[in-house]
C-alpha positions as CSV (number, residue, x, y, z in Angstrom):
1,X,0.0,0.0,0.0
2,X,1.4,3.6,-0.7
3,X,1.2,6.0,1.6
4,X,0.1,9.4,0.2
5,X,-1.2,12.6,1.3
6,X,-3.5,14.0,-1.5
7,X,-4.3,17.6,-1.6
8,X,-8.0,16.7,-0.7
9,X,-7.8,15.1,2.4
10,X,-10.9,13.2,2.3
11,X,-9.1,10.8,-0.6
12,X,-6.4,10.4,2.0
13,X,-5.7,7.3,3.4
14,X,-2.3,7.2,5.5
15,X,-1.7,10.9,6.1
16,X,0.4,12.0,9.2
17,X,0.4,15.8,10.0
18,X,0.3,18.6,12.4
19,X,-1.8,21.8,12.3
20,X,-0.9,24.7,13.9
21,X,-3.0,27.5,14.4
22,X,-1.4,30.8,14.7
23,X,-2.7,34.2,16.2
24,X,0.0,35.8,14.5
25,X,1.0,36.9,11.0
26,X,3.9,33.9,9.9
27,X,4.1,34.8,6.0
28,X,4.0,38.5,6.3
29,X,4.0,38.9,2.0
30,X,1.9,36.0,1.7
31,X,-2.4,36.6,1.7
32,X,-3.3,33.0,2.2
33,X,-4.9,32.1,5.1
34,X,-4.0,28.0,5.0
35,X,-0.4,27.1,4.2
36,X,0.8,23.2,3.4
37,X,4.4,22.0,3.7
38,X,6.1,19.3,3.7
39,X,10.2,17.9,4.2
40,X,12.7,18.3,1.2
41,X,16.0,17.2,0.9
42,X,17.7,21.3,0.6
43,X,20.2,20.4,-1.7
44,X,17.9,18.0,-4.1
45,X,14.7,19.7,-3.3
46,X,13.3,15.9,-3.4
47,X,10.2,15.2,-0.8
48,X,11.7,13.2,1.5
49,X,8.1,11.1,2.6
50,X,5.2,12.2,0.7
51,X,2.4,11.2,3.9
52,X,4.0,13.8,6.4
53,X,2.0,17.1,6.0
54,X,2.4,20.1,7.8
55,X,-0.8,23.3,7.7
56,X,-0.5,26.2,9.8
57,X,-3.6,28.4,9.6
58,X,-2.9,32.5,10.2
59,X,-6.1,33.4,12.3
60,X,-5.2,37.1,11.8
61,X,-6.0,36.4,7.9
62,X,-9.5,35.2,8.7
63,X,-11.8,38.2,8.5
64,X,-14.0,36.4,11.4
65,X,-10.6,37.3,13.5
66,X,-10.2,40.9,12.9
């Protein structure tokens, strides 16, 4: 079986992440509310396990949060 994190999570099977929510701006020059990462291999910019997802979600960027 392959593990795999699809961008919509309800086809995902085997998806390990962490969500952080964050009463702070992270991405000052970035407008997204939701950001996805991931690990990569800095010198081969390879994804090092493609079932490891990482979201942090900028409260201050939700207009519910003003």
């Amino acid at each position: 079986m392959e593990l795999r994190c699809e961008a919509d999570w309800s086809q995902s099977r085997s998806c390990i992440g962490g969500i952080a929510l964050a009463q702070y701006r992270i991405f000052e020059n970035d407008d997204r509310i939701i950001h996805r990462a991931s690990t990569i291999d800095l010198e081969t910019g390879e994804q090092f396990v493609d079932s490891y997802i990482f979201t942090v979600v900028e409260l201050l960027k939700v207009p519910f949060f003003y």
